[in-house]
C-alpha positions as CSV (number, residue, x, y, z in Angstrom):
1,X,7.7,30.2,-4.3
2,X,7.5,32.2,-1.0
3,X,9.7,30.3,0.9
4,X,13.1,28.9,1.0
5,X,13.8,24.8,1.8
6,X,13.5,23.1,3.7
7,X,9.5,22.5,3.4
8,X,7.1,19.5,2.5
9,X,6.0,18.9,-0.9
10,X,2.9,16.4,-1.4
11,X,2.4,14.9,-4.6
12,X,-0.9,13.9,-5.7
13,X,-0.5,11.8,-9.0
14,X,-4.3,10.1,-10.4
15,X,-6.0,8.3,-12.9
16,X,-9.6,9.6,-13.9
17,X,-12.8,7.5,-14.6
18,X,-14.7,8.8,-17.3
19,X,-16.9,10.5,-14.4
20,X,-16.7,14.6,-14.6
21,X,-20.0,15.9,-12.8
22,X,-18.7,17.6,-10.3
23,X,-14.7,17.8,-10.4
24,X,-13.5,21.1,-12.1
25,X,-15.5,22.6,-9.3
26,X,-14.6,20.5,-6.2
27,X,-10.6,20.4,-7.6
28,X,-11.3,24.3,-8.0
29,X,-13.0,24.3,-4.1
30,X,-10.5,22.2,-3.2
31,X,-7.4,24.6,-3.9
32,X,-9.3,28.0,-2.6
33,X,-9.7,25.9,0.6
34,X,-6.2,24.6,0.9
35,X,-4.9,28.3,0.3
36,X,-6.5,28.9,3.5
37,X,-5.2,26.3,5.8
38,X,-2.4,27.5,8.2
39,X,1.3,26.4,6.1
40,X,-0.1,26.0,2.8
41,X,2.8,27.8,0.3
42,X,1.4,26.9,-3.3
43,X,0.1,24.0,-5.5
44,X,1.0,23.4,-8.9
45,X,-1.6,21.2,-11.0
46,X,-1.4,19.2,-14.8
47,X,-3.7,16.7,-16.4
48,X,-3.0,14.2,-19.7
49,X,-3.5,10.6,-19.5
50,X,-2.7,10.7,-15.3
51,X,-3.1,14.4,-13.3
52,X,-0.3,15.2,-11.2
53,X,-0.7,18.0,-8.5
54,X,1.9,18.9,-6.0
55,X,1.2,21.5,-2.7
56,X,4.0,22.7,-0.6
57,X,3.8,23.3,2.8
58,X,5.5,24.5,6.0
59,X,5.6,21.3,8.1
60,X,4.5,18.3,8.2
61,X,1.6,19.4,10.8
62,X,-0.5,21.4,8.6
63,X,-0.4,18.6,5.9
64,X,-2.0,16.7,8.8
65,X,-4.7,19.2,9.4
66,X,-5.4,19.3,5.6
67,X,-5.7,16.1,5.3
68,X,-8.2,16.1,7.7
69,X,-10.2,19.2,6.8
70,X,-13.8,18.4,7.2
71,X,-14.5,19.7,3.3
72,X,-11.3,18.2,2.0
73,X,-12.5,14.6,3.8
74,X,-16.0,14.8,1.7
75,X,-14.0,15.5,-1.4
76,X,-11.4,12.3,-1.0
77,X,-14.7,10.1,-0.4
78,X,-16.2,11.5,-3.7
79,X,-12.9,10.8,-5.3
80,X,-12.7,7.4,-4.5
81,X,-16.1,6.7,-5.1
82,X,-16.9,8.6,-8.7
83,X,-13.6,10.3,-10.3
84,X,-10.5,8.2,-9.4
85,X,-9.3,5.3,-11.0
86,X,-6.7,4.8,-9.1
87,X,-4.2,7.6,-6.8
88,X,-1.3,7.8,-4.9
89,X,0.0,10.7,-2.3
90,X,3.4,11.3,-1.9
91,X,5.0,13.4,1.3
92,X,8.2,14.2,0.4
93,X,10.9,16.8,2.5
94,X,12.7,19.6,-0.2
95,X,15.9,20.4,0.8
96,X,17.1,22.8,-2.1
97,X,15.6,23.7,-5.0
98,X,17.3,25.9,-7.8
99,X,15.7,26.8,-11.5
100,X,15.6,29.4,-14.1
101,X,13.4,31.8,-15.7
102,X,14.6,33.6,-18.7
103,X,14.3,37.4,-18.2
């Protein structure tokens, strides 16, 4: 990741309906688009029986202007309406963060 804590983390964890027309491409849309928004650092994405994606950003500002992003507004409604079961977003501040990557 591109920058050090602290820095917002939103967590995105759904359940599917058996509905697909349409989702690789919009969840595809959906992260070129965020990549673009003003304090968007990275997202981090995985599927099985619930998905679970989680996009860091600056502040909590730009998570606000996101959120609201005309294109990103369409593809919540769609979401609600066709591919989700059920979802839940979680803001959440890092402070530290540590890991390890074998060399």
């Amino acid at each position: 990741m591109s920058m050090k804590p602290p820095y917002y983390a939103v967590i995105f964890t759904s359940v599917r309906t058996e509905i697909k027309e349409g989702y690789d491409e919009m969840a595809q849309l959906m992260v070129e688009l965020a990549q673009q928004q003003e304090g968007f650092i990275s997202v981090e994405s995985a599927r099985n029986e619930i998905g679970i994606t989680v996009s860091y950003w600056k502040d909590l500002e730009s998570i606000r202007k996101w959120k609201q992003n005309m294109d990103h507004l369409v593809a919540q409604k769609k979401g609600r309406e066709s591919w989700y079961q059920s979802y839940t977003t979680r803001i959440c501040l890092v402070e530290r963060e540590y890991g390890f990557e074998k060399q």
